[in-house]
Structures are given as structure tokens and as C-alpha cells.
N, C-alpha and C positions, 0 to 999 in steps of 0.2 A: 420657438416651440421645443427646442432640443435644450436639456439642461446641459454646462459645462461639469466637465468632469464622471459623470458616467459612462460606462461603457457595459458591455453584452452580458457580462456577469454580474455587474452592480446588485440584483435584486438577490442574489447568493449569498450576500454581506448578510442578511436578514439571520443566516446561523447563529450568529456572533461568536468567533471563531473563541474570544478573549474569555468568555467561559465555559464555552464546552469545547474537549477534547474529541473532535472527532475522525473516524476511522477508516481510511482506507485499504485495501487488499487486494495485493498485486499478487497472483501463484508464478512462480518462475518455470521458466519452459528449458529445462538444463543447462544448456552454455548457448541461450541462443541470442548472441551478443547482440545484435540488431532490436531484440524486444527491451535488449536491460538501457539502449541508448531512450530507447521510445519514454520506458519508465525515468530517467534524469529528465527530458523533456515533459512531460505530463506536469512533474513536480516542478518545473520551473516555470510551467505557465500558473501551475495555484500560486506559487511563492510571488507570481508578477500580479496575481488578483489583491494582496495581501492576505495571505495566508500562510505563515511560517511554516514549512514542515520539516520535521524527522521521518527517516525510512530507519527502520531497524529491518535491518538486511539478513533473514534467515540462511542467506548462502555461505555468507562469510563468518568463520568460526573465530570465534574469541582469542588470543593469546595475549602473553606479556608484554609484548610488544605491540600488538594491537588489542588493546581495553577493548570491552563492550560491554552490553547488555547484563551478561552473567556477574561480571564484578559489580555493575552497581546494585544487582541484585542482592548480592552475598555483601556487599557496603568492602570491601577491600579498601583496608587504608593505602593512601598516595601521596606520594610527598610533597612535602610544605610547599604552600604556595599555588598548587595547580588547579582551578578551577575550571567548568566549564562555560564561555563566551556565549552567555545569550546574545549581546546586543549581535552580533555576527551572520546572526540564523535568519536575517530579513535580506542579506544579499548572497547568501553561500547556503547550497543545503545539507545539513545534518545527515550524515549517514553514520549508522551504529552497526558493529558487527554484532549479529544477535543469534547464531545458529544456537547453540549452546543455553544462551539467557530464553529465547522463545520453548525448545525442548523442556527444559527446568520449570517454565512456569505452565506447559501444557500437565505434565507432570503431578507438578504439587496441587492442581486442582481438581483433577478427574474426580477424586472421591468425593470432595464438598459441593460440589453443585453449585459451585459462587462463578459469578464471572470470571476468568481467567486472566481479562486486562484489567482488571479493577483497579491491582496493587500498582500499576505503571502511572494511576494519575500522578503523583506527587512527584514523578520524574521529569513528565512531558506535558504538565497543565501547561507549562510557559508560549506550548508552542498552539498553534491552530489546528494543523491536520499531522494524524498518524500512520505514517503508511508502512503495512505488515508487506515485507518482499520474500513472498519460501516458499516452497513446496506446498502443493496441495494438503497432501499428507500431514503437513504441519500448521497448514493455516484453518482445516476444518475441525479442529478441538479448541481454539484459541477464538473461535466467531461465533458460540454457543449461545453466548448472550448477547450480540450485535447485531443488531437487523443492518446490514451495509451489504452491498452487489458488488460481489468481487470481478475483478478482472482477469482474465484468461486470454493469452496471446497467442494465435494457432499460428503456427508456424507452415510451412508451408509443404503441399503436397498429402500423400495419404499420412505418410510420418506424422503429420500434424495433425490431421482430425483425430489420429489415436490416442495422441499425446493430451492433446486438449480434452479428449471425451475421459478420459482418466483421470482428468484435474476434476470436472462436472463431478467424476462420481466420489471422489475422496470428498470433496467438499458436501453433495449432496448427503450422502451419508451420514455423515457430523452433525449437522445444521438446516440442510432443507431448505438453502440460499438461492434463492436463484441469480444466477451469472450473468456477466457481459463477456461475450467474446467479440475482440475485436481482431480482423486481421488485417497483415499490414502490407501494402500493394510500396513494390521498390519502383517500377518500372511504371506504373500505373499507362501501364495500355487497356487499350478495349478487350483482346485477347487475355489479357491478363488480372484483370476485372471482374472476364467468364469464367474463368478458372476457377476464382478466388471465389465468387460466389455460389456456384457447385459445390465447391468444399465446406461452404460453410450451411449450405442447405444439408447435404447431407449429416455436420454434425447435429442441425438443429432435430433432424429426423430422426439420430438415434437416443437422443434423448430425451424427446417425446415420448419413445417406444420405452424405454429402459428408465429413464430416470424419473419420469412420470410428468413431465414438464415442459415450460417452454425456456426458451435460450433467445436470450436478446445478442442479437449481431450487430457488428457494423465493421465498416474496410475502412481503413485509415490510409491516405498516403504519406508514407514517411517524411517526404519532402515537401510537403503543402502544411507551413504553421496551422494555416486556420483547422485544418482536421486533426492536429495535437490539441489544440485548443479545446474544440468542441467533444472529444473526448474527455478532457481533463475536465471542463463544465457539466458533462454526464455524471462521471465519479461524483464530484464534489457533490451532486443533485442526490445524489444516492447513499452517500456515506452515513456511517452508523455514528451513534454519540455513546460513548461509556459514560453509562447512566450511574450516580452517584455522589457524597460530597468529596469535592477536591481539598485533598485534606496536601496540605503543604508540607515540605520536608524544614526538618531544624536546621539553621543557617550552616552549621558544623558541619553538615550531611552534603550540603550545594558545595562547601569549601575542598569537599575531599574527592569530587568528581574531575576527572581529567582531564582541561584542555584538548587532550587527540581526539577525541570524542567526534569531532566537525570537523568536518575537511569540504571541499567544495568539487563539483561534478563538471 
């Protein structure tokens, strides 16, 4: 009765990751290390469904020393010989620093009205899923033309329903998206279970009131795979696709992209 070789996400395949590029969006919650470990974990259960990803990392600013985002925007020549390792990006995930390259292309599109990730297919057709890691404030003008349910990590206590209902509104604002907040239980007691979901009743409360809408929740325990998992099968379920033709870059353009590029989490 049971076929060999599927498993819970199989009917997720049906995307077909190999021609469309599609989008997910992580709002980062300031330095709150615990949520940026959850997001490495997320991506490494799509990268075990087969689904190659990139995170272009609005936290992390560009420099000489560390390439990203903005050079390959602006095509910076790099010296002979460096390219960047697809075949690599099926066991190690691609991180880009992108604070600087995400700002620049929020930017150059406000006045045209065009999608704002359009110009990134010919960058990241190669890979399966794109996942935006910044600031609200920076992720709600870059998802204009993306129907995909961003993630929002509430961190914990009042700190965090204020933090998170800030991300709701930069984003609602922009786009009119509606959100997933998940919050994340360390200790996962019963006590702490209650907590967790008082706080997120009450976010769901004020954004009914204020943002005019509803807010999808759910608690994740950090240390329970299968609830990373089922998370990371939610995203995927919801992700946006940049609608358009994947127009390819000239081999010249791939040759002059920098190895640093990927590094592994």
C-alpha cells in the first residue's frame, strides 16, 4: 500500500522547484540568535525535501571582503578564475550578504511599478527556493508583487508581541500580506505553553483591531525536529513564485561571480 521512497512533503514536489523560482520571507527579530538558528534549520529541512536554497541575508552588509548581493547587482569585475559553485548548494546552504543589494533594488523600483525581484531571476533561477532574511521595513516594498506568507518570529514576553506586531504593520502596509507568526517554546512546559499562547492571542487581537485582519499562529518547539519540519512544509505551502521569463545570464557574467558567495550554516 505504501509507495517506497515518499515521504510527508512529496506532493510539495508538484512546484517544480527546476522552473520557478520561488519566495520565501523571514522578517528578522534584531539579534535574537535563537530565531536566526530556527531560520538555518527551516532551510535545511527544504534543502533535505530537495529544494536548493539561497537566503540573501538583509542583516549582513556587503563589503570587500565579504561580496554580496550589491556587487552582483552593480556586475563588479573579480578576479580570473572565481566563479560561483552550484553543484555545492544541494549539501551546504547559500547565504548572501544582501543589506545594501536588497535597500538598492527596494530603491530603483519604487517609481516603476515593476516587480522589485524580477531582476534577481537570472541570478538565482539555478536554485529552488529564495529566502528574503531583513527587517520588516525592508522586506514590505520588495513583496509588492509576491503573493507568499511571510514569517514573523515573536520572541518572547511583552518585548515580543511589540516587536512582532511592528513587523505585521511595516509589512501590512506595503502589501496587504498576510503573516505567519510562529513562536518558539525552549523549555516547552505546560506553564510555558500558557504563556506562549496568551501572547500570541493577544498579538492575534491587535491585529484584528488595527491591521484589519487575521494572523496565522503556531508554537514550535525548538528542540522537536518534526515541528521545524512542519513549519518549513507550511512556508514552502505558501511561498510566492516571481512570475516572469527566466532569462539567463551570459556565461561571462556566471564566470565573474565569486566563489565566497556560499558558505555553509
Amino acid at each position: 500500500m505504501l509507495d517506497i521512497g515518499f515521504h510527508q512533503g512529496a506532493g510539495l514536489h508538484s512546484f517544480t522547484p527546476q522552473t520557478e523560482l520561488r519566495v520565501l520571507a523571514v522578517a528578522s527579530q534584531g539579534n535574537a540568535a535563537t530565531g536566526l538558528e530556527a531560520l538555518w534549520q527551516i532551510c535545511a529541512s527544504l534543502q533535505r525535501l530537495g529544494y536548493p536554497v539561497v537566503v540573501l541575508d538583509g542583516t549582513a552588509l556587503e563589503t570587500e571582503d565579504s561580496p554580496g548581493l550589491l556587487h552582483l547587482l552593480q556586475q563588479t569585475p573579480w578576479n580570473d578564475g572565481a566563479s560561483m559553485n552550484m553543484g555545492a548548494t544541494a549539501s551546504s546552504l547559500a547565504v548572501i550578504p544582501a543589506a545594501k543589494g536588497l535597500a538598492h533594488i527596494s530603491r530603483e523600483t519604487r517609481s516603476t511599478h515593476a516587480s522589485p525581484l524580477q531582476g534577481l531571476l537570472p541570478y538565482f533561477r539555478t536554485y529552488g527556493l529564495m529566502v528574503l532574511h531583513a527587517p520588516a521595513s525592508t522586506l514590505g516594498p520588495l513583496l509588492t508583487h509576491t503573493a507568499t506568507t511571510p514569517l514573523v518570529v515573536m520572541g518572547q514576553g511583552s518585548a515580543g508581541v511589540i516587536t512582532s506586531y511592528k513587523s505585521l504593520k511595516q509589512i501590512a502596509v506595503h502589501t496587504g500580506l498576510p503573516c505567519m507568526v510562529a513562536a518558539l517554546l525552549h523549555g516547552n512546559t505546560a506553564a510555558e505553553r500558557r504563556k506562549t499562547q496568551s501572547a500570541l492571542q493577544t498579538l492575534q487581537g491587535c491585529a484584528e483591531r488595527h491591521l484589519g485582519g487575521p494572523v496565522r499562529t503556531t508554537t514550535i518547539a525548538t528542540q522537536n525536529p518534526q515541528d521545524l519540519q512542519r513549519l518549513a512544509l507550511q512556508l514552502l505551502e505558501n511561498a510566492g513564485t516571481i512570475s516572469g521569463t527566466l532569462t539567463a545570464l551570459s556565461s561571462s557574467n556566471l564566470s565573474n561571480v565569486p566563489a565566497q558567495f556560499a558558505w555553509s550554516h
